[in-house]
TIVEXFI-796973 format. One record per residue (C-alpha): x negated, y, z negated; residue number from 0; residue in three letters. Coordinates in steps of 0.5 Angstrom, whole numbers, m for minus. Layout:
# residues N
{{X; Y; Z}; NUM; "ALA"},
...
This chain:
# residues 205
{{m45; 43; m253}; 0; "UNK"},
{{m53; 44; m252}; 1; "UNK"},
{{m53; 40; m246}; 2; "UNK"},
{{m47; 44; m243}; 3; "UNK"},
{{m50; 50; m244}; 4; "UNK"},
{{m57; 48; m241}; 5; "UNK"},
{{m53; 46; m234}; 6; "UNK"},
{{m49; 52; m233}; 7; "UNK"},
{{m56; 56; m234}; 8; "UNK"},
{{m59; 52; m229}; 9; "UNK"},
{{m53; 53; m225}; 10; "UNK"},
{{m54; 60; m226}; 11; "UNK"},
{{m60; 61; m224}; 12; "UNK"},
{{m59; 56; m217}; 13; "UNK"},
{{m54; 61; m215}; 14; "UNK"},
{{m56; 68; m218}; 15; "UNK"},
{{m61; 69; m212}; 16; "UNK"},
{{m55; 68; m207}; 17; "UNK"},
{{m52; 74; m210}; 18; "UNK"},
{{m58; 79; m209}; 19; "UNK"},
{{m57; 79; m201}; 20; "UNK"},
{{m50; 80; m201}; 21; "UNK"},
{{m51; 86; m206}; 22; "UNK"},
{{m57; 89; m202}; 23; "UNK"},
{{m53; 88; m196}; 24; "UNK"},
{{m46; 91; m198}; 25; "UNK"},
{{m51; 97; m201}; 26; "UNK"},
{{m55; 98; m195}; 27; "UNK"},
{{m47; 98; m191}; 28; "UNK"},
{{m44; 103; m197}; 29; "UNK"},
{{m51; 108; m195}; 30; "UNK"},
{{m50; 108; m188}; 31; "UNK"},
{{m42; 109; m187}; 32; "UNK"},
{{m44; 116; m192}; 33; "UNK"},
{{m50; 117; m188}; 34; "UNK"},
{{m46; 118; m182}; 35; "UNK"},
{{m41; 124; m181}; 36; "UNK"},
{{m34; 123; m179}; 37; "UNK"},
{{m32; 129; m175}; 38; "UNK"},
{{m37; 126; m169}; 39; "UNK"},
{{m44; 129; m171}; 40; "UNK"},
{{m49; 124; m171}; 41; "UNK"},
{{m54; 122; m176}; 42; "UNK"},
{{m60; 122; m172}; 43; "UNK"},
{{m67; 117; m175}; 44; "UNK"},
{{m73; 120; m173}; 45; "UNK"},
{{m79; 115; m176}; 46; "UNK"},
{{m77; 107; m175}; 47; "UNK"},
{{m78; 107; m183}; 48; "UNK"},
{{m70; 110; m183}; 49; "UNK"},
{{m68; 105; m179}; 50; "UNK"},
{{m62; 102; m183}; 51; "UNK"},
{{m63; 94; m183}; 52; "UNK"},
{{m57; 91; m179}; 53; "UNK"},
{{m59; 96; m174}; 54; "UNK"},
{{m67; 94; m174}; 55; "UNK"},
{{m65; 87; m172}; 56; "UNK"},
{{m60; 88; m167}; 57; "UNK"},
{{m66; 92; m163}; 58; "UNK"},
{{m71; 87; m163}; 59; "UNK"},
{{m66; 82; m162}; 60; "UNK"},
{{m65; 86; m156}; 61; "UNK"},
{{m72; 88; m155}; 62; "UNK"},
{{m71; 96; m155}; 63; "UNK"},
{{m77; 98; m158}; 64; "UNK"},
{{m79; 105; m160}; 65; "UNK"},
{{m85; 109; m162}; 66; "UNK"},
{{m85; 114; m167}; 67; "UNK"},
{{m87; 119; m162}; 68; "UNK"},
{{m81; 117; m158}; 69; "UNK"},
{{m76; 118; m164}; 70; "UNK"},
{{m79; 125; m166}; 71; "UNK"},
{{m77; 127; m158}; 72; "UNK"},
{{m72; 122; m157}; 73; "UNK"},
{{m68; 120; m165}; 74; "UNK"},
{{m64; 114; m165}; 75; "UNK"},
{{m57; 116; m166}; 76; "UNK"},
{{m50; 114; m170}; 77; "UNK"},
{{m44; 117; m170}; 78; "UNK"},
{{m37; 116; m170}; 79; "UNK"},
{{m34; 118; m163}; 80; "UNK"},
{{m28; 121; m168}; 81; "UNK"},
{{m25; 121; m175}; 82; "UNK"},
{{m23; 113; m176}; 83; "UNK"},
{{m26; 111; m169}; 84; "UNK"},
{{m32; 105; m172}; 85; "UNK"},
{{m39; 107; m173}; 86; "UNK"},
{{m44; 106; m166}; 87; "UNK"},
{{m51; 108; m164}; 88; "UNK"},
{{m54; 108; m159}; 89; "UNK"},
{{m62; 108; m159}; 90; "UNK"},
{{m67; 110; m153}; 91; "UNK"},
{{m72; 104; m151}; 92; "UNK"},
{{m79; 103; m149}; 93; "UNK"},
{{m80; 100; m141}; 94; "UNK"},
{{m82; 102; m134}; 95; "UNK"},
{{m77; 107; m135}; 96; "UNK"},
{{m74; 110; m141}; 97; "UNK"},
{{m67; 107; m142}; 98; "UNK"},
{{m62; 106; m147}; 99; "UNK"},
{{m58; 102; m151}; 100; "UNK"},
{{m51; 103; m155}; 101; "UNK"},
{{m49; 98; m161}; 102; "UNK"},
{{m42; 97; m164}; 103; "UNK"},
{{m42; 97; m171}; 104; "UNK"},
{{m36; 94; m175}; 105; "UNK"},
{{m32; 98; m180}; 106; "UNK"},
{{m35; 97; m186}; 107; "UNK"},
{{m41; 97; m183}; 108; "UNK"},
{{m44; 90; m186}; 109; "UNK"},
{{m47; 85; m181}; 110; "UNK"},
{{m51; 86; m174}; 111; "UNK"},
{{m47; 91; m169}; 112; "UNK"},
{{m47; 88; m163}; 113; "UNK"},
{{m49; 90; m157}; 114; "UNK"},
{{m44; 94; m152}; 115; "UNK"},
{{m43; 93; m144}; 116; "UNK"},
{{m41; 98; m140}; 117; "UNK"},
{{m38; 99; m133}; 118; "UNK"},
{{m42; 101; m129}; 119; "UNK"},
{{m42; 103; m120}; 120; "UNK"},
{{m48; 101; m116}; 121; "UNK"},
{{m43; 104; m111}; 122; "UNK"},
{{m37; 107; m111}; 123; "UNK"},
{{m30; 103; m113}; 124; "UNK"},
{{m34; 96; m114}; 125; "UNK"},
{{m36; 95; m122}; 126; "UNK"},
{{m40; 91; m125}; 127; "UNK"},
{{m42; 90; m133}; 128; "UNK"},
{{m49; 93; m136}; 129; "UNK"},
{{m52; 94; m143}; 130; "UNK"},
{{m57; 98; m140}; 131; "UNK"},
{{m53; 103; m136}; 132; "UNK"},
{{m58; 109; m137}; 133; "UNK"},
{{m60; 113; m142}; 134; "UNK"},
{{m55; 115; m147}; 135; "UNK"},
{{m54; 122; m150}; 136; "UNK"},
{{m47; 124; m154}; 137; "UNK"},
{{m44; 130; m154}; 138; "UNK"},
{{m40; 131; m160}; 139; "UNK"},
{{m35; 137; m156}; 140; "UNK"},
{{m33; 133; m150}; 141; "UNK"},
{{m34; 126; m153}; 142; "UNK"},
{{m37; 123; m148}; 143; "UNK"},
{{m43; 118; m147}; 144; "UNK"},
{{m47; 119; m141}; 145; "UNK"},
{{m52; 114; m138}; 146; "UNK"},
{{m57; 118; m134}; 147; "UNK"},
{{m61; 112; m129}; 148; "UNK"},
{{m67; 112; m126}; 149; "UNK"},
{{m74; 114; m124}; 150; "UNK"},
{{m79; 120; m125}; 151; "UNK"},
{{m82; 120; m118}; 152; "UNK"},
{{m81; 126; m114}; 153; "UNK"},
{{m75; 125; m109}; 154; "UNK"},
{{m72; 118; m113}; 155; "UNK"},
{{m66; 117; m114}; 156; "UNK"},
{{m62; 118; m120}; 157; "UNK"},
{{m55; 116; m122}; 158; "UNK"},
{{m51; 118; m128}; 159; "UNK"},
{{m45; 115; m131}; 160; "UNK"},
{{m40; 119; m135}; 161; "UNK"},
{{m35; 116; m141}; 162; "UNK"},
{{m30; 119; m145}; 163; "UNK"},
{{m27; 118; m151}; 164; "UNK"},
{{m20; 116; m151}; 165; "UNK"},
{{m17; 115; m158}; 166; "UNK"},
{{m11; 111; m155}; 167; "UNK"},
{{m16; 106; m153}; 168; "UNK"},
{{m20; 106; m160}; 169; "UNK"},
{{m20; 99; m162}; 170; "UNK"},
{{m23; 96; m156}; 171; "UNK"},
{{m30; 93; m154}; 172; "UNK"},
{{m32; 100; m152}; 173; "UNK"},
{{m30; 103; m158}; 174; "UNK"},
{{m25; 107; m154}; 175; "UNK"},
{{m30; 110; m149}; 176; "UNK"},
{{m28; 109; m141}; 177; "UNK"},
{{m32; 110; m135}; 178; "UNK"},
{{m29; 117; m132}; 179; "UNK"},
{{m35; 119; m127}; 180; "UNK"},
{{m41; 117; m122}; 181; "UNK"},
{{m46; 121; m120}; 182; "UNK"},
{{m52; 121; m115}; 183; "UNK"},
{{m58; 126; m115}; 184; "UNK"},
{{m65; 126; m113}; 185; "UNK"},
{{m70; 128; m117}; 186; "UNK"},
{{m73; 135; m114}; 187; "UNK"},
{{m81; 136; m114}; 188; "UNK"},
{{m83; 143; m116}; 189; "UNK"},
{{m78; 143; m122}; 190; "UNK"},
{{m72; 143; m117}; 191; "UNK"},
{{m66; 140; m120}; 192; "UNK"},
{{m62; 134; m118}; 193; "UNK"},
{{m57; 136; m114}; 194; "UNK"},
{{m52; 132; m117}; 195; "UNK"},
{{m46; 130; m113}; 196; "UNK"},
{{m39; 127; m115}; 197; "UNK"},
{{m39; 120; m111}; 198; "UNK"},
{{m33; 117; m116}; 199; "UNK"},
{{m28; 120; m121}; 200; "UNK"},
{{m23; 117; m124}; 201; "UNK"},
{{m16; 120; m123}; 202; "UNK"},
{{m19; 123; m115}; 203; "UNK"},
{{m15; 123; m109}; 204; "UNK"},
């Protein structure tokens, strides 16, 4: 019985250790899925230290890096498009020109979220795929993602991509986004705006 009982602890204590990671990570899923708020509001992470560890290592898989200057100014965010719809983030990124990236979590929130590909028009009507469409901002009322792309010179051209939410299509790689319009524009000097013109919409005659 003594031998027994000796075997099982060593057993135990072969397999404890196991269970220490699952544990972690099943807390760290259960801390952000109430962290992010139902309704579309996002939780926005200001310091890198509040970036939660599934998130953490799908940005240096993706290499998307940033700088704690750069989250105070532009704070990585997570949201859920609408009650029900899956947990995403989308995160700026350090580089010639500040991009962004957008990340699709699981409904329970354990594991790596997986990066998400967009459609995207180098002209209008021919699509192509991208993770990097531009610099993402989500704006909660309209529940739409837009991607602005471009340069910071004075008379650059810039472009800017427009995908709304759907709950019909919830479910779907995009997590229920569509593309829904295309714009160009030039970068004014002086502080003149844009000039934004719709080159492409979806539903336009």
């Amino acid at each position: 019985m003594a031998v027994e009982f000796h075997r099982f602890r060593r057993v135990a204590w072969t397999l404890l250790p196991g269970a220490f990671p699952v544990a972690l990570l099943a807390a760290y899923a259960q801390d952000l899925l109430d962290r992010i708020p139902p309704d579309g509001q996002p939780w926005r992470i200001e310091s890198a230290t509040d970036i939660p560890p599934q998130l953490k290592a799908a940005l240096e898989r993706s290499d998307c890096r940033q700088s704690e200057a750069m989250l105070l100014t532009f704070p990585i965010e997570l949201f859920h498009p609408a009650a029900g719809a899956r947990p995403m983030a989308i995160a700026p990124c350090t580089g010639i020109i500040l991009y962004g990236r957008a990340f699709l979590f699981d409904r329970d929130g354990r594991g790596e979220p997986r990066p998400m590909v967009f459609p995207v028009m180098a002209l209008p009507g021919r699509v192509s795929q991208s993770e990097t469409p531009g610099f993402f901002t989500w704006d909660r009322d309209a529940r739409t993602l837009v991607a602005l792309n471009g340069n910071d010179v004075c008379e650059g051209t810039m472009s800017r991509h427009t995908y709304r939410y759907d709950p019909r299509h919830d479910g779907d790689d995009l997590n229920g986004f569509a593309l829904v319009k295309l714009e160009r524009g030039r970068l004014g000097c002086n502080g003149a705006d844009h000039n934004w013109q719709v080159v492409w919409e979806a539903g336009a005659n």
